[in-house]
C-alpha positions in Angstrom: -1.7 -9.8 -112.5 0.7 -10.9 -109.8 3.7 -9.3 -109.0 6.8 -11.5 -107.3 9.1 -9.6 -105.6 12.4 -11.4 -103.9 14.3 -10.3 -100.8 17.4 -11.5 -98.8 20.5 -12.0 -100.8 24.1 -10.8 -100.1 27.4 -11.3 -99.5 28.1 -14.5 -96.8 31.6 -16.4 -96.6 32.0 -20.0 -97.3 30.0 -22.2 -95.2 27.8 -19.6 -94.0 23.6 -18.9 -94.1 20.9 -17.0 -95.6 17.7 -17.3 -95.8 15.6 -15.4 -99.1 12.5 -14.9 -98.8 9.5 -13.8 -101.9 6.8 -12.6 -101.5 3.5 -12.5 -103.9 0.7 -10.2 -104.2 -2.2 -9.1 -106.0 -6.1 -9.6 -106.4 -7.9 -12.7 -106.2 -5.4 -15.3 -107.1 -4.5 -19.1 -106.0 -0.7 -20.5 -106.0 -0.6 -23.8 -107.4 3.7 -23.9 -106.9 6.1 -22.0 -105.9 9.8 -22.5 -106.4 13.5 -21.2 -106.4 15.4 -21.1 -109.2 19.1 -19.7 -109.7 21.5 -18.4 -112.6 25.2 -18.1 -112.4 27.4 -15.7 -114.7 27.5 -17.5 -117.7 25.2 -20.8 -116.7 21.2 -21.5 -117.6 18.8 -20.8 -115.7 18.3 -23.9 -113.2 16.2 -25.0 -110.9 17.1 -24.9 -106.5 14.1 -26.8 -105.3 9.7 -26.2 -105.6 7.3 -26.9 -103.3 3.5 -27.4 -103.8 0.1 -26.3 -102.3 0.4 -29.1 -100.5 3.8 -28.8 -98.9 5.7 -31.7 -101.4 9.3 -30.3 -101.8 11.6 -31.0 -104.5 15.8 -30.0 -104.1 18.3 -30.3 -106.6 21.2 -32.5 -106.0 23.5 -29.8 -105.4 21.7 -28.2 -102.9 20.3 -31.4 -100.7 20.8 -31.3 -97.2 21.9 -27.5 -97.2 18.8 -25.7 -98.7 15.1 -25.8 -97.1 12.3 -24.7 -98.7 9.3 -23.5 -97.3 5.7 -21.6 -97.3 3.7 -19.5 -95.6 0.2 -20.2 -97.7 -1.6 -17.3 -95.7 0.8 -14.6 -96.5 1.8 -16.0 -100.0 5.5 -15.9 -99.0 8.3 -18.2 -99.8 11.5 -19.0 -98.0 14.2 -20.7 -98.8 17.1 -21.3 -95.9 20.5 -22.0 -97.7 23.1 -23.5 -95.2 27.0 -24.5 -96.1 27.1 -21.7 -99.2 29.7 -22.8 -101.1 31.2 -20.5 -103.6 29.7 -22.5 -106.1 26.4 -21.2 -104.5 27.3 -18.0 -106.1 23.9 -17.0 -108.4 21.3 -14.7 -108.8 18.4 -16.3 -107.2 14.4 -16.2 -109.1 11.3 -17.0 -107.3 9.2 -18.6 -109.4 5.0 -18.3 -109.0 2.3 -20.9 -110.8 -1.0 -19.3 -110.4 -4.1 -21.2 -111.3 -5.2 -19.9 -115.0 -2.4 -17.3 -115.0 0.5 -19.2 -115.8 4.1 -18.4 -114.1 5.0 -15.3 -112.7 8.9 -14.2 -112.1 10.4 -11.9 -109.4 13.4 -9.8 -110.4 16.4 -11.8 -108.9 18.3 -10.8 -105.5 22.1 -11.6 -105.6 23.7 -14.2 -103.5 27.4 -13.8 -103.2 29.5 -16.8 -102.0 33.2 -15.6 -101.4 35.8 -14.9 -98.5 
């Protein structure tokens, strides 16, 4: 089993930073992907950007040139760096985990709150 667990959110004013961060963690497993995904009152699910084993990024329009995605492979951590939040922005944010022959794995969610 592997558990997700997602850190950084809050409350930021228009046209501000944050960065979240997830970690992953259990015994003897290999991450395939890993990727950010978001849901705002009332919306789907959708997707903020992934990035592979091999460092291939992938960004949702909305977020290009604002978000960066990242990966620490040796300490199973994600990051992703949000710049000019707009209220829009406004979503709980999911880390999303593909480990080899276990399938996807979830955090929780950690709140991001766009508003002045």
């Amino acid at each position: 089993q592997v558990q997700v667990v997602e850190s950084g959110g809050g409350l930021v004013q228009p046209g501000g930073s944050l960065t979240l961060s997830c970690s992953a963690s259990g015994t003897s497993f290999r991450i395939v992907a890993m990727g950010w995904y978001r849901q705002a009152p009332g919306k789907e699910r959708e997707l903020v950007a992934t990035i592979s084993s091999g460092g291939t990024t992938n960004y949702a329009d909305s977020v290009k040139g604002r978000f960066t995605i990242s990966r620490d492979n040796a300490k199973n951590t994600l990051y992703l760096q949000m710049s000019s939040l707009k209220p829009d922005d406004t979503a709980v944010y999911y880390c999303n985990v593909r480990v080899a022959l276990l399938g996807e794995h979830w955090g929780r969610g950690t709140q991001v709150i766009v508003s002045s």
